[in-house]
Backbone as JSON, one array per atom type, in Angstrom:
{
  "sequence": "XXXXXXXXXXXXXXXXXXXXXXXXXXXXXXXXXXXXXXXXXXXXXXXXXXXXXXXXXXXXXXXXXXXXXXXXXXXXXXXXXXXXXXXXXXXXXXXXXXXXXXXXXXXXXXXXXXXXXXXXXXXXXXXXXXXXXXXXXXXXXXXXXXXXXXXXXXXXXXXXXXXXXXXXXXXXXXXXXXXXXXXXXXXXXXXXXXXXXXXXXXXXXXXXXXXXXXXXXXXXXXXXXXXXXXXXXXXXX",
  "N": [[65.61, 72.82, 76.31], [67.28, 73.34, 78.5], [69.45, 74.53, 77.67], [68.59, 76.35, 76.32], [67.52, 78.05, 78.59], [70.13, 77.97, 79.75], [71.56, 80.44, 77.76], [70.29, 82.24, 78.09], [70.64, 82.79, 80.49], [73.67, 83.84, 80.22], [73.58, 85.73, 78.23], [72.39, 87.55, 80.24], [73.95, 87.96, 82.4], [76.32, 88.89, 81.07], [75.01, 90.88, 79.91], [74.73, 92.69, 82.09], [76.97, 92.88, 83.54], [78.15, 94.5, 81.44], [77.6, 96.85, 81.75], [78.75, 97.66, 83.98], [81.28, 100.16, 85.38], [83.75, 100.62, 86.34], [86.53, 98.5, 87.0], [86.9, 96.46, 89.31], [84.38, 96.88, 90.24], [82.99, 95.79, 88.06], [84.62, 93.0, 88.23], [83.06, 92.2, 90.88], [80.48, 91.89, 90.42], [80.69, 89.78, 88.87], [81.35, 87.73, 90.81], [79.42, 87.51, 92.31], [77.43, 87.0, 90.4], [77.92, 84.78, 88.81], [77.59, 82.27, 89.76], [75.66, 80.63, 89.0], [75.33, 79.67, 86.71], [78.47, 78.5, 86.21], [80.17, 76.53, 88.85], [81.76, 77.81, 91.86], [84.35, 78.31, 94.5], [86.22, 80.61, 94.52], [87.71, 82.88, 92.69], [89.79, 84.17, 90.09], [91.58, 86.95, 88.95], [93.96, 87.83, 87.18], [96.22, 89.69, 84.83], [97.86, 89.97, 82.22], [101.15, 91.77, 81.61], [102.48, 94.81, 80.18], [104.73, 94.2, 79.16], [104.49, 91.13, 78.27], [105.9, 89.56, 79.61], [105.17, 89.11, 81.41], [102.51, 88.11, 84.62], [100.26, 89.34, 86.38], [98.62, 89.09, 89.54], [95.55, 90.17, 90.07], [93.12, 90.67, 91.14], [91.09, 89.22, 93.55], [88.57, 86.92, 95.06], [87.32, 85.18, 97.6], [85.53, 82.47, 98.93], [86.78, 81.46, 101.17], [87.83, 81.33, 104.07], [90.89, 82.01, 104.62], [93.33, 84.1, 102.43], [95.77, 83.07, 100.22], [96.86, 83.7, 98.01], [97.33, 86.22, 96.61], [96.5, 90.28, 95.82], [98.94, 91.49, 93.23], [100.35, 89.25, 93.37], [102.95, 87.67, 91.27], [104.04, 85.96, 88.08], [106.03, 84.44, 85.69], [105.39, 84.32, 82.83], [106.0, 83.33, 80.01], [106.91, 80.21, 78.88], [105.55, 78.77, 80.69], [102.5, 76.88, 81.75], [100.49, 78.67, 81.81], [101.07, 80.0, 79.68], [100.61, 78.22, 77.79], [97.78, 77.52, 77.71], [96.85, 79.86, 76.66], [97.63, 79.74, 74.43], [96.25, 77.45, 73.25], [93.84, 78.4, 73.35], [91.96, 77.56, 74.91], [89.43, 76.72, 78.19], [91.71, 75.36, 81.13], [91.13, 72.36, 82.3], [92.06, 71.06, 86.16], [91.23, 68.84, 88.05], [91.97, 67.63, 90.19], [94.29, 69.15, 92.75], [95.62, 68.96, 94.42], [97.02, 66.16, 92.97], [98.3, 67.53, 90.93], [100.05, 69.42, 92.09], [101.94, 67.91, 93.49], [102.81, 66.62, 91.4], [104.28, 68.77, 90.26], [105.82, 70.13, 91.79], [106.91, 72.64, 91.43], [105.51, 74.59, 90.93], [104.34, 77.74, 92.68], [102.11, 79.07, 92.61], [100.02, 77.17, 92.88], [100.43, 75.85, 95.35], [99.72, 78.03, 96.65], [97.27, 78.58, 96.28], [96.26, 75.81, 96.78], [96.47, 75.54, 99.37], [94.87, 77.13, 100.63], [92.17, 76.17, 100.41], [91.26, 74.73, 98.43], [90.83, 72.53, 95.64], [90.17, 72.05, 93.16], [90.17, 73.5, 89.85], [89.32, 76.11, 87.23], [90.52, 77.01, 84.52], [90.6, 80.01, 82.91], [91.63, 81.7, 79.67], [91.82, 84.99, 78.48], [91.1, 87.05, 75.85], [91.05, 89.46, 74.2], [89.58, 91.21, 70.97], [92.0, 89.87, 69.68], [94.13, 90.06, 71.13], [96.06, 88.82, 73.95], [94.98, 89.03, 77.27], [94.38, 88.31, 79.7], [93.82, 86.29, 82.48], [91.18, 84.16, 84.26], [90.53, 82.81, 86.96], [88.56, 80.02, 88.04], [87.88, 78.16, 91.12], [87.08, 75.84, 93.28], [86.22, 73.75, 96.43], [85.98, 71.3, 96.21], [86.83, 68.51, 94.67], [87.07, 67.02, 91.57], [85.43, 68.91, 90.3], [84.69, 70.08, 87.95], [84.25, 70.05, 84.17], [83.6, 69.43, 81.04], [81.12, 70.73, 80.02], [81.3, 73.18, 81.55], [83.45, 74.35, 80.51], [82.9, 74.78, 77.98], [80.52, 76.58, 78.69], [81.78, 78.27, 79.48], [83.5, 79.45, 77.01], [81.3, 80.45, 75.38], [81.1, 82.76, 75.84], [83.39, 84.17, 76.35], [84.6, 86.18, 74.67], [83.2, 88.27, 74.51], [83.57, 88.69, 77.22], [85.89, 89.07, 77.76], [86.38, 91.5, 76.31], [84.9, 93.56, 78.08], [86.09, 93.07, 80.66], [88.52, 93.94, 79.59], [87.78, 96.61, 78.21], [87.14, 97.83, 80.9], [89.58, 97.81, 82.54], [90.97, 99.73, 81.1], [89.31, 102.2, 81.55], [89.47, 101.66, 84.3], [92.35, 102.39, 84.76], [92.59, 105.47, 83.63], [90.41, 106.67, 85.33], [92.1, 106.31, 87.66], [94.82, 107.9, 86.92], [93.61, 110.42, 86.63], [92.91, 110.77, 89.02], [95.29, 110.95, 90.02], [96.36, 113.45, 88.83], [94.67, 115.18, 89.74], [95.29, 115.26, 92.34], [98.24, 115.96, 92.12], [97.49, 118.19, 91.28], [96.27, 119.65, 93.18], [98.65, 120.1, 95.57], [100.55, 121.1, 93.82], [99.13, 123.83, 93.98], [98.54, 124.29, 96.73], [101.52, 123.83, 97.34], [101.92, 126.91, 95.59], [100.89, 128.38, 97.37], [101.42, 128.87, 100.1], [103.95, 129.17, 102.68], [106.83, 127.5, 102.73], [108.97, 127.09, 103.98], [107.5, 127.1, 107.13], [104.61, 126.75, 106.4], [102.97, 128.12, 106.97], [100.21, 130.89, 104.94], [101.13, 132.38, 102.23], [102.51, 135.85, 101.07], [101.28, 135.79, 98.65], [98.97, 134.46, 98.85], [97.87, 135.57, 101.05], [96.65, 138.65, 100.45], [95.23, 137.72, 97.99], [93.12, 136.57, 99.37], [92.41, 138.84, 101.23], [91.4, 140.56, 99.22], [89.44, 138.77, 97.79], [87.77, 139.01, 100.78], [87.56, 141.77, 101.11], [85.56, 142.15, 99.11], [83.5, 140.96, 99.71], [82.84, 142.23, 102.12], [81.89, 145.03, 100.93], [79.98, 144.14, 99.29], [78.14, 143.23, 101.34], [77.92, 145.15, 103.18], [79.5, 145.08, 105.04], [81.58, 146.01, 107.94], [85.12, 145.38, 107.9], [87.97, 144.29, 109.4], [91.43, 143.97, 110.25], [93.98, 142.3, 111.27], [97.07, 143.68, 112.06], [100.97, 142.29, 112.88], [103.83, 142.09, 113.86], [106.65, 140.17, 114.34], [109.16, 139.37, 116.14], [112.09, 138.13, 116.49], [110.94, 135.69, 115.14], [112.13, 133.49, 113.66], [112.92, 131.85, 115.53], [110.73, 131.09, 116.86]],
  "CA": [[65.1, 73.84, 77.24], [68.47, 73.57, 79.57], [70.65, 75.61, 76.48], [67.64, 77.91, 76.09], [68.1, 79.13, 79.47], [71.33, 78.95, 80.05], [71.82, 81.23, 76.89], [69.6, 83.46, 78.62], [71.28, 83.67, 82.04], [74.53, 83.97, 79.48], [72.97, 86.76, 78.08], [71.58, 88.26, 80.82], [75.04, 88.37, 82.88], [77.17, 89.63, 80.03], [74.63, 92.75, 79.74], [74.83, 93.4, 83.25], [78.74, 93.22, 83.57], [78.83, 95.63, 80.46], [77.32, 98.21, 82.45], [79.75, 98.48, 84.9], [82.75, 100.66, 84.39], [85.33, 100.23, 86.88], [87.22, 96.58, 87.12], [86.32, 95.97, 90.49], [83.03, 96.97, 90.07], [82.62, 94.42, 86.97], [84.4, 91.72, 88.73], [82.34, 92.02, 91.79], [79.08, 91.38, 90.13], [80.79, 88.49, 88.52], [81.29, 86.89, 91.72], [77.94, 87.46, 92.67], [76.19, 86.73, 89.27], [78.24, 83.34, 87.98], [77.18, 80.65, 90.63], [74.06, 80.06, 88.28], [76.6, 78.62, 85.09], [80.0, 77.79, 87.17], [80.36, 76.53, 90.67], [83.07, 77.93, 92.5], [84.04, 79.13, 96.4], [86.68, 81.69, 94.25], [87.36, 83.6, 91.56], [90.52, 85.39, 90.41], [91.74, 87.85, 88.07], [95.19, 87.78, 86.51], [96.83, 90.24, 84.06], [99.24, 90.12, 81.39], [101.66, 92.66, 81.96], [102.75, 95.49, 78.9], [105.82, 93.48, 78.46], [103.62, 90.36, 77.4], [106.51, 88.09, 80.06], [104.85, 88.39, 83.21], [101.43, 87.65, 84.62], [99.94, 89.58, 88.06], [97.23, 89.35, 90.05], [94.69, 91.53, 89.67], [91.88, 91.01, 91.85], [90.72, 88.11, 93.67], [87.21, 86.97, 95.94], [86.75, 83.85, 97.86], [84.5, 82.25, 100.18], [87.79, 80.39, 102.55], [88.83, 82.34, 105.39], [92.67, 83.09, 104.07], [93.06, 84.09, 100.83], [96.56, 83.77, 100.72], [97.42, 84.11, 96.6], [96.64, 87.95, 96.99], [96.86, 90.89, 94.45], [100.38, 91.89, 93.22], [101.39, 87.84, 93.09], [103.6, 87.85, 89.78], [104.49, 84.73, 88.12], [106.19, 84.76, 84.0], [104.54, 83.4, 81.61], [107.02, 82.11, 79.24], [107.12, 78.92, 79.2], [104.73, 78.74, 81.62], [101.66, 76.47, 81.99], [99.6, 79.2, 81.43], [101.25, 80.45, 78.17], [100.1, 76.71, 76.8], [96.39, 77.89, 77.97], [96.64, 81.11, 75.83], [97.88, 79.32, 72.66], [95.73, 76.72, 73.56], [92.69, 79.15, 73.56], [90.38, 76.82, 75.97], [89.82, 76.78, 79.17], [92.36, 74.2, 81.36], [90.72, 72.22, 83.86], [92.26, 70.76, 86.94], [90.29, 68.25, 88.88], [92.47, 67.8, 91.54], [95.04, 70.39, 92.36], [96.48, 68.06, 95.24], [97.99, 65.39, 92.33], [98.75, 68.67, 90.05], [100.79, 70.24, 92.92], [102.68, 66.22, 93.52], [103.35, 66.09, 89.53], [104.84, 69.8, 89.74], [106.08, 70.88, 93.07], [107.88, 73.85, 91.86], [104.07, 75.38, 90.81], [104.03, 78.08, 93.83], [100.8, 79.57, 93.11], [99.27, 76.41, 92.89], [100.39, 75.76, 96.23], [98.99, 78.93, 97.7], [95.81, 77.95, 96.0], [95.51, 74.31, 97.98], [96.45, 76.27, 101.04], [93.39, 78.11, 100.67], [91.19, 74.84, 100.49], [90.82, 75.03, 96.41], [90.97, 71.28, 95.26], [89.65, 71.99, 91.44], [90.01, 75.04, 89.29], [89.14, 75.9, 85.92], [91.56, 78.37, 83.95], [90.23, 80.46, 81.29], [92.0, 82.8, 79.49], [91.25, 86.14, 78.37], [91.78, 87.79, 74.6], [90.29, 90.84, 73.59], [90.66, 92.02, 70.09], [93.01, 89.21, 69.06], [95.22, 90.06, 71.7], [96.02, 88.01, 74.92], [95.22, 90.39, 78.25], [95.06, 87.59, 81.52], [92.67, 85.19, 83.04], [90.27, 84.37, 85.17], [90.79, 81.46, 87.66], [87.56, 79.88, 88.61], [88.43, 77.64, 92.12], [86.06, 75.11, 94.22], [86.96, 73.13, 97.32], [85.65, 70.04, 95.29], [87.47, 67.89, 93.73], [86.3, 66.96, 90.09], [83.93, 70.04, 89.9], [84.54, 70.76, 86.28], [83.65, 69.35, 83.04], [83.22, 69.82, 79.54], [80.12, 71.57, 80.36], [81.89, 74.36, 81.95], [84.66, 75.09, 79.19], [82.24, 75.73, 76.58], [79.66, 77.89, 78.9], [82.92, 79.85, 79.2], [83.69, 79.95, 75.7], [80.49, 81.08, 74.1], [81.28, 84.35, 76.68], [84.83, 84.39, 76.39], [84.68, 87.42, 73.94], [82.69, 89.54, 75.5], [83.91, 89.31, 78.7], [87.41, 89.75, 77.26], [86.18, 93.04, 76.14], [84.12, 94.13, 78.94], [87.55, 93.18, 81.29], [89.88, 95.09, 78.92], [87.41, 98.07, 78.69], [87.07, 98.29, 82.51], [90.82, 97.66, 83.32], [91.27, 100.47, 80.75], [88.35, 103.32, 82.25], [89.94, 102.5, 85.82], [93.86, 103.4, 84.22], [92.01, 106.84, 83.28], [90.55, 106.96, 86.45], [93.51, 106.37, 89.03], [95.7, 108.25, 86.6], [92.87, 111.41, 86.67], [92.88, 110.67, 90.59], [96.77, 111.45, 90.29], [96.28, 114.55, 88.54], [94.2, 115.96, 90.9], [95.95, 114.86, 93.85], [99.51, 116.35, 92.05], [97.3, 119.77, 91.16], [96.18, 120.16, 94.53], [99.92, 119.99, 96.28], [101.52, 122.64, 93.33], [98.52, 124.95, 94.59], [99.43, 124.31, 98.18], [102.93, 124.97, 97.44], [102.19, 128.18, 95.33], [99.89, 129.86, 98.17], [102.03, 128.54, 101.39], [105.52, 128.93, 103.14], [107.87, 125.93, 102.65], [109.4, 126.58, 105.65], [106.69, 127.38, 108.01], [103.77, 125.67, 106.56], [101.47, 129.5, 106.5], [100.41, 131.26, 104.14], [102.43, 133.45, 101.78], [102.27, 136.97, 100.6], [100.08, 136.08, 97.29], [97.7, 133.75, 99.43], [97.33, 136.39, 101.94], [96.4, 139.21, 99.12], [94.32, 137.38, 97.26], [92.0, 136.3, 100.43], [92.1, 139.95, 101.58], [90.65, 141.02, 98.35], [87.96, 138.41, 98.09], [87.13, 139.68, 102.04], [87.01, 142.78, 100.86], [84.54, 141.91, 98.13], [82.36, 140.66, 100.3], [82.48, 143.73, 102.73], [81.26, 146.17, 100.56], [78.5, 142.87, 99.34], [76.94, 142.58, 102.64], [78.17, 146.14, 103.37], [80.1, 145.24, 106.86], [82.95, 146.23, 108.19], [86.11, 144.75, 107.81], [89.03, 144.59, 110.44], [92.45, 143.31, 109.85], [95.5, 142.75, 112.4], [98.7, 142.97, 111.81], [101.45, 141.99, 113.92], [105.46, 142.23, 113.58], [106.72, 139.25, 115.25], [110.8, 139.98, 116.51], [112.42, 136.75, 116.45], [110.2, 134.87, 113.91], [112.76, 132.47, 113.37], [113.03, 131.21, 116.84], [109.8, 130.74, 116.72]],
  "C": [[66.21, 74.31, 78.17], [69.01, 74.64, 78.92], [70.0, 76.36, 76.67], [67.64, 78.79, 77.14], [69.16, 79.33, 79.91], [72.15, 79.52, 78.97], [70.96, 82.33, 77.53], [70.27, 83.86, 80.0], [72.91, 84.0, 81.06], [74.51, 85.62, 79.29], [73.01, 87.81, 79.13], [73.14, 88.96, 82.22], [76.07, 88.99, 82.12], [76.51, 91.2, 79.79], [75.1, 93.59, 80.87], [76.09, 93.73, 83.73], [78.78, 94.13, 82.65], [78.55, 97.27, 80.81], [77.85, 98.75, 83.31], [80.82, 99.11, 84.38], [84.18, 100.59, 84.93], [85.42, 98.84, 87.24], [86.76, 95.96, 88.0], [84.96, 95.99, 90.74], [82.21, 95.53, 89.28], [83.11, 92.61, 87.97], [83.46, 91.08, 90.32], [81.43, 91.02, 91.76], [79.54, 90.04, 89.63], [80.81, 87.41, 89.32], [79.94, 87.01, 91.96], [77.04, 86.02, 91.95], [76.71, 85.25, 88.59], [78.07, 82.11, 88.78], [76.12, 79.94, 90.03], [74.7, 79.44, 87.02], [77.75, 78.05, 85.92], [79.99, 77.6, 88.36], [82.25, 76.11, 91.24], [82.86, 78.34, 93.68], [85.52, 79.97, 96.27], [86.92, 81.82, 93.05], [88.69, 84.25, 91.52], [91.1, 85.61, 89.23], [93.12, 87.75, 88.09], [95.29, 88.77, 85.04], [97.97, 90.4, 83.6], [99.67, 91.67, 81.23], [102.03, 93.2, 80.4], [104.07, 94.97, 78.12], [105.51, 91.87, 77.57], [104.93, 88.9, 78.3], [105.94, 87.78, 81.33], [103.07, 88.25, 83.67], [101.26, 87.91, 86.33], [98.83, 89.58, 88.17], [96.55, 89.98, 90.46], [93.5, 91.94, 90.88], [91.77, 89.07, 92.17], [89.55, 88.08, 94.87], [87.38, 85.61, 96.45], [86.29, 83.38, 99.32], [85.33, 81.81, 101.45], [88.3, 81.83, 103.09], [89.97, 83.16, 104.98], [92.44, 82.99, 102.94], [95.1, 84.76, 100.88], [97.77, 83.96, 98.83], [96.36, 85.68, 96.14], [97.55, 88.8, 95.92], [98.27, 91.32, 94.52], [101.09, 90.65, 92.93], [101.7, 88.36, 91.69], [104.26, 86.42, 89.27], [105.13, 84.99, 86.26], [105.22, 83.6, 83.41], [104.68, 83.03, 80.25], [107.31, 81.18, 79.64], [106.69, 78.21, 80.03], [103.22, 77.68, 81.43], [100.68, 77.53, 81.32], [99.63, 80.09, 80.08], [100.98, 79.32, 77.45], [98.54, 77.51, 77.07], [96.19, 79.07, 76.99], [96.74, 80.79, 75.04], [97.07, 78.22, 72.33], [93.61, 77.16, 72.91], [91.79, 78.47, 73.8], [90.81, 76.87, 77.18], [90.54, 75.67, 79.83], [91.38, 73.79, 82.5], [91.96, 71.02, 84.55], [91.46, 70.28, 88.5], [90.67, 68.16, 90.25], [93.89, 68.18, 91.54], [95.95, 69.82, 93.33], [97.91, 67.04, 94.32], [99.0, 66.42, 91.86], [100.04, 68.92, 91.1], [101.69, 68.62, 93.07], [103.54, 66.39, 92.02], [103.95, 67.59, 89.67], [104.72, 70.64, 90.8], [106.66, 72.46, 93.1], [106.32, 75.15, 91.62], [103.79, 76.5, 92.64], [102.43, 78.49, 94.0], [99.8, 78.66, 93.17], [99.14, 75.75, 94.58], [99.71, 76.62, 96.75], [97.58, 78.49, 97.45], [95.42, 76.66, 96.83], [95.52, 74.94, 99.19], [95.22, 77.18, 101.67], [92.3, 77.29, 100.88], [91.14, 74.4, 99.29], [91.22, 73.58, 96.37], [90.49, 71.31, 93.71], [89.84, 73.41, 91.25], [89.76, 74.79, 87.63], [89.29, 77.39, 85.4], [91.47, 78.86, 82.66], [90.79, 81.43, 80.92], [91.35, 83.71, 78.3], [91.78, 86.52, 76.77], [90.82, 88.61, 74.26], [90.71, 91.28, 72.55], [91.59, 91.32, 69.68], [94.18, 89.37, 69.79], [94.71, 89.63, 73.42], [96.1, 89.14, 76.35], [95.26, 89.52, 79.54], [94.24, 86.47, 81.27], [92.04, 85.33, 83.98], [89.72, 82.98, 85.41], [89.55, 81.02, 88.55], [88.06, 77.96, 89.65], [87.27, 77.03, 92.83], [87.17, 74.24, 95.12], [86.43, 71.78, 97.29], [86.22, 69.7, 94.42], [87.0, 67.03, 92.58], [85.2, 67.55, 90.24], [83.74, 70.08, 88.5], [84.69, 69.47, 85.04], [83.68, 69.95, 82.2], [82.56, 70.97, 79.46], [80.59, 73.01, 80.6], [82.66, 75.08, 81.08], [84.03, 75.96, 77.99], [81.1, 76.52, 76.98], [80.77, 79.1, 78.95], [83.39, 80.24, 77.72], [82.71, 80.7, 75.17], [80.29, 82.48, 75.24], [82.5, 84.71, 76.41], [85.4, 85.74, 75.75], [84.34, 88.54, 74.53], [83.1, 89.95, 76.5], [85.23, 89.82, 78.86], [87.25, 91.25, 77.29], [85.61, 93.68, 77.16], [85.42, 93.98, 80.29], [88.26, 94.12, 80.72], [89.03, 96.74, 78.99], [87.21, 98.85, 80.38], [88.1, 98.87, 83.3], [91.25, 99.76, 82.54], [90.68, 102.3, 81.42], [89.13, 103.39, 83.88], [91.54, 103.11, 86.21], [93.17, 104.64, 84.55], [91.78, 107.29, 84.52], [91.05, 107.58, 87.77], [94.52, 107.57, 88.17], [94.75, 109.86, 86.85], [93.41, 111.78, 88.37], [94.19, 111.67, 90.93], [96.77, 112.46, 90.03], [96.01, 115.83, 89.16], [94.75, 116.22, 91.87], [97.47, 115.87, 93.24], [99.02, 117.82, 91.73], [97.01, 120.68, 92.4], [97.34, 120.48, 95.54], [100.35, 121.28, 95.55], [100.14, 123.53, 93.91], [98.46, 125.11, 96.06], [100.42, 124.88, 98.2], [103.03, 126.35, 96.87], [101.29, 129.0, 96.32], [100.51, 129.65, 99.61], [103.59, 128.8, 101.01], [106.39, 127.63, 102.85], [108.32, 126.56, 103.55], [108.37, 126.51, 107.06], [105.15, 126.76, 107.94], [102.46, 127.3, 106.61], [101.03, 130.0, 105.06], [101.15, 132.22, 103.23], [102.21, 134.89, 101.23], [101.06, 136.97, 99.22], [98.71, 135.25, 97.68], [96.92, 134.59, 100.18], [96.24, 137.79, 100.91], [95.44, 138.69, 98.35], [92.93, 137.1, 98.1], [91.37, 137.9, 101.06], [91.02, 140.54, 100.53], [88.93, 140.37, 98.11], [87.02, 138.91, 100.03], [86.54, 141.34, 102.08], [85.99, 143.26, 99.9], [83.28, 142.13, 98.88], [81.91, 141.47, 101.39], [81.92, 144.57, 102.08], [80.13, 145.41, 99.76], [77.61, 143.35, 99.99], [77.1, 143.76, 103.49], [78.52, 146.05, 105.01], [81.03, 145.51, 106.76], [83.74, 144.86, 108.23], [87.34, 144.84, 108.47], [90.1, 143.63, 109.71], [93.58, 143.39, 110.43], [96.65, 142.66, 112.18], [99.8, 143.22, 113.27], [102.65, 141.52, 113.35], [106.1, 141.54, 114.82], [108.31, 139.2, 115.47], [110.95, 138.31, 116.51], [111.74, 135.65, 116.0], [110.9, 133.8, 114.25], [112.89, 131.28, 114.78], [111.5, 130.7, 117.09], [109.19, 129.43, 116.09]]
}
């Protein structure tokens, strides 16, 4: 009866993450929606970079005050701990992150992680498609939280959520890169209807506004006034 429902809250969180479309959106709800299979007090997102050597952080949530392994950390991932976890393809656990950090002082992000409170984590990584895209670092301030139990509720998801990560990360590329588009079409139509030195408008901005004003005068059939004014020493100005 335990499996039967937690194949159903399985279920039932994998639909609801597939409905989101931007990354942050998806991992939101995940913080929300995974305290009912995994117990953690954070959560964090890691991505393998297009070169396939480095490994940044993507997104991260957690319940401790500082959160001080924040997005942009970059760590390689040759030869790395967490390139054993990818070839590995299970999740690693780490009961206590105190010895871990003792047995392998030069580990920085493991340090920022105790500094945070984190005493257990459990490190699953991500493949979509047969290809390796990050992880997703589940963190408690309990020491021996994780178990067996945990590895393989993350495995029999591990696919899906691969894909439902990679399609998200991919929709909010499109996105931000759309965003840019806009933002770089709006500036060349600034600069083609304005002064560069002065910051007004310019002879084809002016002209073109006159005309729609004069549209709408003989519209709404009002008059239309228009001042001009020959300004001697402009430049001093």
């Amino acid at each position: 009866e335990r499996q039967t429902q937690e194949r159903e809250r399985l279920a039932r969180v994998t639909e609801q993450a597939n409905a989101g479309l931007l990354l942050d959106e998806v991992l939101d709800f995940l913080y929300e929606s995974f305290r009912e299979l995994i117990p953690y007090d954070r959560i964090g997102l890691a991505l393998i970079e297009e070169d396939g050597k480095t490994v940044r952080a993507r997104w991260a949530r957690s319940d401790a005050s500082v959160v001080r392994l924040r997005r942009g950390y970059e760590a390689p991932l040759q030869d790395s701990s967490l390139e054993q976890v990818i070839r590995g393809g299970k999740p690693r656990i780490i009961n206590d992150l105190r010895a871990y950090l003792d047995e392998h002082p030069g580990s920085d992000s493991t340090r920022l992680i105790v500094q945070e409170g984190m005493r257990a984590s459990l490190t699953c990584p991500l493949v979509a498609l047969g290809r390796p895209i990050g992880f997703i670092f589940f963190s408690s301030t309990r020491a021996r939280t994780y178990s067996d139990l945990h590895q393989d509720l993350f495995l029999r998801i591990a696919g899906q959520l691969s894909v439902i990560v990679e399609k998200s990360r991919l929709y909010q590329q499109v996105t931000d890169l759309n965003r840019q588009l806009m933002a770089t079409q709006r500036a060349l139509e600034h600069q083609a209807m304005h002064d560069a030195l002065t910051g007004l408008w310019n002879r084809a901005a002016i002209l073109e506004l006159l005309e729609k004003e004069l549209a709408r005068s003989r519209r709404e059939q009002r008059p239309l006034s228009a001042v001009m004014a020959d300004i001697d020493r402009f430049k001093q100005l």
